[in-house]
C-alpha positions in Angstrom: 18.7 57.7 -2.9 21.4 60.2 -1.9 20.6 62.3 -4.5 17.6 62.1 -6.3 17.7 65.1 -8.9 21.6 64.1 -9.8 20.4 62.1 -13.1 16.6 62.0 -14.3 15.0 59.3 -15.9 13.5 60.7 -19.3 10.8 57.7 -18.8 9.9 59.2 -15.7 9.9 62.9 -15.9 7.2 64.9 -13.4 4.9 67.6 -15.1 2.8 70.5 -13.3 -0.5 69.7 -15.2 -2.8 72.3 -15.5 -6.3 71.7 -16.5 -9.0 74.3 -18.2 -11.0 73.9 -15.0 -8.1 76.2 -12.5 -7.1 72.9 -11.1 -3.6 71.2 -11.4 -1.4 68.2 -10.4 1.8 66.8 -10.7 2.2 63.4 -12.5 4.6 61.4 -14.6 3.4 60.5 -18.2 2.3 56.8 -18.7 1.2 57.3 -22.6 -1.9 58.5 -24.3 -4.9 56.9 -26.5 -8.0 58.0 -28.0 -7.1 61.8 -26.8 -7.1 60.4 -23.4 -3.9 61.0 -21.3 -2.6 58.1 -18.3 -0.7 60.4 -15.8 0.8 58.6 -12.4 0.4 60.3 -9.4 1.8 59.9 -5.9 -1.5 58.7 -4.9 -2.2 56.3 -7.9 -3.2 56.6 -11.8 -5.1 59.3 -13.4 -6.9 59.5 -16.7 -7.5 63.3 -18.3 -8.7 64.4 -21.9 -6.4 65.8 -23.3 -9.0 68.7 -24.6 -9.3 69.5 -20.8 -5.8 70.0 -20.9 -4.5 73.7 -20.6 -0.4 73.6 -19.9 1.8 70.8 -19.4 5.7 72.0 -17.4 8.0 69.2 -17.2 9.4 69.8 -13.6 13.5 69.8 -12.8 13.4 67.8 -9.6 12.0 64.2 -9.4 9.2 63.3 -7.4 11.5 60.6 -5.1 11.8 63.0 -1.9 15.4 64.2 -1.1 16.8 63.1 2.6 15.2 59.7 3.0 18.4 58.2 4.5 18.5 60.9 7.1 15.2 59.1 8.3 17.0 56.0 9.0 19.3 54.5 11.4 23.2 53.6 10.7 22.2 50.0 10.5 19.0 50.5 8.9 20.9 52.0 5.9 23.1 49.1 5.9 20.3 46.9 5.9 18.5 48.9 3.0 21.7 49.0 0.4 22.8 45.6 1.1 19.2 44.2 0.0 19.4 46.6 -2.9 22.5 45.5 -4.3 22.5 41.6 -3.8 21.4 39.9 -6.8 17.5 38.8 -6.6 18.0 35.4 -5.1 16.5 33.3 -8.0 15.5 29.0 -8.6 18.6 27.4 -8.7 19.5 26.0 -12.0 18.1 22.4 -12.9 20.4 20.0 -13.8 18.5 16.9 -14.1 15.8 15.7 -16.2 12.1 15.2 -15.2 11.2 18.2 -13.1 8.2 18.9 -12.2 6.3 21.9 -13.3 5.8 24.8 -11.3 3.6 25.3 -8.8 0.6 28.0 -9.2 0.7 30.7 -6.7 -2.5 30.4 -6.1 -1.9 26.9 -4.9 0.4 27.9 -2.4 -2.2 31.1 -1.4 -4.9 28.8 -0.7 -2.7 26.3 1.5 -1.7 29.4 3.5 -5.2 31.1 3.1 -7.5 27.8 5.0 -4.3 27.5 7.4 -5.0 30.5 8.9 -8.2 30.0 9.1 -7.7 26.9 11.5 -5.0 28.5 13.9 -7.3 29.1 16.5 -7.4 25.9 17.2 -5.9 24.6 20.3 -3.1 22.6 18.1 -2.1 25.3 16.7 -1.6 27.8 19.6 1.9 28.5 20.1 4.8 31.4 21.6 4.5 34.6 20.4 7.5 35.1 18.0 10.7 35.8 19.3 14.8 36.2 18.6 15.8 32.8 16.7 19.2 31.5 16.2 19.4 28.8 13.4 22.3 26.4 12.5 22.7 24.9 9.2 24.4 21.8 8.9 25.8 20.6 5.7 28.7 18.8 3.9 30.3 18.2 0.7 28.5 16.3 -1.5 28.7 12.3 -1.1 30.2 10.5 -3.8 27.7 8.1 -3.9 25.2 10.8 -4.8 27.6 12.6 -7.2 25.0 13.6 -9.5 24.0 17.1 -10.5 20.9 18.2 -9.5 21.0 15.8 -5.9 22.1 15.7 -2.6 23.5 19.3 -3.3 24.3 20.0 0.3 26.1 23.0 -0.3 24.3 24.8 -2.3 21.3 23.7 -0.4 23.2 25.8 2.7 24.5 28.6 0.9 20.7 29.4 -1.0 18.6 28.8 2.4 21.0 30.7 4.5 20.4 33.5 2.3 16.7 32.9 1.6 16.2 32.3 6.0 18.6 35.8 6.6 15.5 37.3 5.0 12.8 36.5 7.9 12.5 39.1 10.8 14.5 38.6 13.9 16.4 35.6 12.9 20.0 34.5 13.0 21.2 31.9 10.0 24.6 30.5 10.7 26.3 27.3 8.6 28.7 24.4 9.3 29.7 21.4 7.8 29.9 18.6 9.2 28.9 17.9 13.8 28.4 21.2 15.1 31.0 22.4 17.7 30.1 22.4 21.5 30.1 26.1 21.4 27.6 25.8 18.6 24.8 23.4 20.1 25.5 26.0 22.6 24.0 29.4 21.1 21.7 28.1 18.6 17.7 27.0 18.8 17.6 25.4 15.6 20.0 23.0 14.2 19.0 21.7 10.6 21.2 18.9 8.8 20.7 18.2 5.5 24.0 16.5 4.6 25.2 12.4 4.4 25.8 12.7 8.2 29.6 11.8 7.6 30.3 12.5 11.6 28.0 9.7 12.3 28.1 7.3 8.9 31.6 7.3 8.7 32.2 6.6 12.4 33.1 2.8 13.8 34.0 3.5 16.8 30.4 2.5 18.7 31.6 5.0 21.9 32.2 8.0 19.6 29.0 7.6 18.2 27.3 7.5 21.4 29.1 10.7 22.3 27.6 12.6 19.0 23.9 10.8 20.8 24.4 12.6 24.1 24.9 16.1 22.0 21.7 15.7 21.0 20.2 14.5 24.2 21.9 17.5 25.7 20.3 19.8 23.3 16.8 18.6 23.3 17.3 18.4 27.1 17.4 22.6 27.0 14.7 22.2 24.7 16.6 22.8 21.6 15.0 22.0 17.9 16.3 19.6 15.7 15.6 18.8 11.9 16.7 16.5 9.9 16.8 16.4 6.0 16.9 13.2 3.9 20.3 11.6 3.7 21.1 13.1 7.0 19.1 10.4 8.8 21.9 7.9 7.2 23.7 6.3 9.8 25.5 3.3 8.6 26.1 0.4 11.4 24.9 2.9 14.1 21.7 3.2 12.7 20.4 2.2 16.2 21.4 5.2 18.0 20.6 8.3 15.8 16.9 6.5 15.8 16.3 6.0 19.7 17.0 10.3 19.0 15.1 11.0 15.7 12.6 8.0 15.4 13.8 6.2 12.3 17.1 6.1 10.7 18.8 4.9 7.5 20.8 1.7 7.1 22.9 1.3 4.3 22.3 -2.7 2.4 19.5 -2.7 4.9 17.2 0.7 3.9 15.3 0.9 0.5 14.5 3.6 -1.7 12.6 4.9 -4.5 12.9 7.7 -6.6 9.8 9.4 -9.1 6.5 10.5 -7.9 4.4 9.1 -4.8 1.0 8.8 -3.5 1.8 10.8 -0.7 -0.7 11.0 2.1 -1.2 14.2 4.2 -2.2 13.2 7.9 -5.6 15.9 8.0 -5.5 15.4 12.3 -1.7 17.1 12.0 -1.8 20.7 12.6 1.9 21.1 10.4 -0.8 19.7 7.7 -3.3 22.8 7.4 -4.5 24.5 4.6 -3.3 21.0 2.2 -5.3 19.1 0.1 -3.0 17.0 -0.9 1.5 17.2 -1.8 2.8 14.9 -4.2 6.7 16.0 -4.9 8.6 13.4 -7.3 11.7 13.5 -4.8 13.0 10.0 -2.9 11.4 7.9 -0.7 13.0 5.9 2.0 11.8 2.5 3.7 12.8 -0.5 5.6 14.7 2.2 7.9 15.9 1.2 11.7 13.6 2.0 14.4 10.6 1.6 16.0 8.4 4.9 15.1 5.1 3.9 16.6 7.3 3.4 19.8 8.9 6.5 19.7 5.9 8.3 19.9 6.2 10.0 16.7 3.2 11.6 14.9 3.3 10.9 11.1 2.8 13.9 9.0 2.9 12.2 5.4 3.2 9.0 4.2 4.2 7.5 0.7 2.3 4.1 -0.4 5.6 1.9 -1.2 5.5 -1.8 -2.0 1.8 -1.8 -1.3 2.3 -0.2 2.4 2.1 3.7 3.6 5.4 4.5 4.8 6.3 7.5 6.7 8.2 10.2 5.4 7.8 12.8 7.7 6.8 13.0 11.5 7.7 15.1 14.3 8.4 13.4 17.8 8.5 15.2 20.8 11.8 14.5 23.4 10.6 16.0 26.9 11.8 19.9 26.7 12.9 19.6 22.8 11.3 18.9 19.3 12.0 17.0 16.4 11.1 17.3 12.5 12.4 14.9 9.6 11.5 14.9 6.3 12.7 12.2 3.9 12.3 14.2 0.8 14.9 16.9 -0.3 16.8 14.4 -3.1 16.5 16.7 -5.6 17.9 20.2 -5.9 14.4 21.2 -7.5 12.5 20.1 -4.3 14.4 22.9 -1.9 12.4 25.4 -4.4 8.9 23.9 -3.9 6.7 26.6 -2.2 4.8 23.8 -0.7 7.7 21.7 0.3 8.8 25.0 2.0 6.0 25.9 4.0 6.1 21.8 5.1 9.8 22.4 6.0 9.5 26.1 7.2 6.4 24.5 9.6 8.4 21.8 10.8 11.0 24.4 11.8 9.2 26.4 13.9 6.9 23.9 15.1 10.2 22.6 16.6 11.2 26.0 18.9 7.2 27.1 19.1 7.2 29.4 16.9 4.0 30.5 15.1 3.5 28.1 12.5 3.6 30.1 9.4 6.1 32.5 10.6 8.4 31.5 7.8 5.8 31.2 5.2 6.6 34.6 3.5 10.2 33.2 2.1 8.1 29.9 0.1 7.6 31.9 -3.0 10.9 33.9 -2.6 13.3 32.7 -5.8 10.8 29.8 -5.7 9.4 27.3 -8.9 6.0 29.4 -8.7 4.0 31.2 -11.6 0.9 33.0 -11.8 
């Protein structure tokens, strides 16, 4: 970039080409067959016989232009060089048996394809985009979950820090553990996906009612909360993170199931659009505390468990603020779904009104997706 004629690639060398009708170009060699030569030009491929062929001058200068960081600002250049010498961010490893395949990109092109094609609809409208601040709260992992492959909170927060650092005009910081007063403070967004310890570990009824009134106090400013999976456990004081988040899980009380589901897309939910149908073999949860209907929650997808559809996600809306919870996120494998991430990424912004699919460029991004 600096310097582009400091080292030439012999793969890449420019020639003048000049042809037996007076008329030349510059292009880089791509190979030859049947007396028929490929040439790359700035403007795209090019195929001459080589009988039309007069002279051929390897140049001494490569085609990259000199000066392109001149063009850009201090921070622009930062910008550019960090991208290009981070490591491509890449599917985390899997480490337990019974993945699922990968999805086909043109699976997730079509969901996002007959999406946009319904966001003129009145459901759909939301705020231009604008500046976002995002928290990520995780923790270490629980011991009950010690397995590889699940309930990897941290690597969960280290990968979507990254991958979310990637969107225009938005701010990814991490935690572990209850964010800080100062923290509910500057963010938007606050997503947990962790085993909740603040509020699972607590007994003390009155300290667990002062975590509540955080989150009253945020979605009172209109704030958006998400929560992931184990994050809605809650031990004794199930109760209270519910009357916040709709339902919440109960240990001895809660069931669960792991392996594939018939999951059930509600069609009349505009975080829905564009699927025909998600089945992720991830974790379900039932028998949770709460009253959901009561709350005022819209179910988004339901799993059929024990002969009943049970909810797995919703969104609920608490006056000025917004909440999103999705049970799945069990497996490490799930995070890299490109149609699990646009469900999450949606849930997201539906939370601060944000356009819908603002996010949906990062689903493929070091994603479980082939052609």
């Amino acid at each position: 970039i600096l310097d582009p004629n400091a080292a030439l690639n012999p793969d890449h060398i420019a020639y003048m080409v000049e042809l037996t009708d007076g008329m030349s170009f510059v292009g880089v060699v791509n190979g030859e067959k049947d007396g028929v030569v490929r040439f790359t030009e700035i403007t795209g491929p090019r195929e001459v016989s080589r009988a039309k062929i007069k002279s051929q001058k390897a140049l001494p200068a490569s085609l990259m232009p000199a000066g392109l960081l001149e063009s850009l600002s201090a921070d622009e250049q930062r910008d550019l060089l960090t991208y290009l010498l981070q490591p491509s961010l890449a599917p985390a490893p899997l480490m337990v048996r019974g993945e699922p395949p990968p999805r086909k990109r043109a699976a997730v092109e079509a969901v996002l394809r007959n999406a946009h094609a319904a966001t003129a609809t009145p459901a759909a409208a939301t705020a231009p985009a604008s500046a976002l601040r995002i928290l990520l709260c995780a923790s270490e992992k629980d011991r009950a979950h010690g397995r590889p492959g699940a309930h990897d909170y941290p690597l969960w927060r280290d990968r979507w820090s990254r991958l979310l650092s990637f969107a225009e005009g938005v701010t990814v910081d991490t935690t572990n553990g209850w964010p800080t007063a100062e923290q509910w403070a500057r963010h938007d967004l606050v997503v947990f996906n962790s085993y909740n310890p603040a509020w699972a570990l607590e007994k003390d009824a009155a300290k667990t009612a002062a975590l509540g009134r955080d989150l009253d106090a945020f979605l009172a400013r209109g704030g958006g909360l998400v929560f992931i999976h184990f994050a809605l456990n809650a031990s004794s004081q199930a109760a209270e993170l519910a009357q916040r988040i709709g339902l919440a899980w109960q240990g001895g009380v809660g069931k669960f199931r792991h392996g594939a589901s018939d999951w059930v897309l509600s069609k009349d939910h505009p975080l829905a659009a564009g699927f025909t149908e998600f089945k992720p073999p991830d974790e379900s949860y039932w028998n949770m505390s709460g009253d959901l209907a009561a709350s005022g929650a819209r179910v988004l997808a339901t799993s059929v468990e024990q002969n009943t559809p049970q909810p797995q996600m919703w969104t609920r809306v608490v006056g000025p603020g917004r909440v999103f919870v999705s049970v799945p996120g069990h497996y490490t494998w799930t995070f890299d779904d490109p149609l699990y991430r646009i469900l999450i990424f949606r849930g997201m912004m539906w939370t601060v009104r944000q356009p819908m699919d603002r996010l949906a460029p990062l689903a493929v991004l070091g994603a479980r997706v082939e052609d």
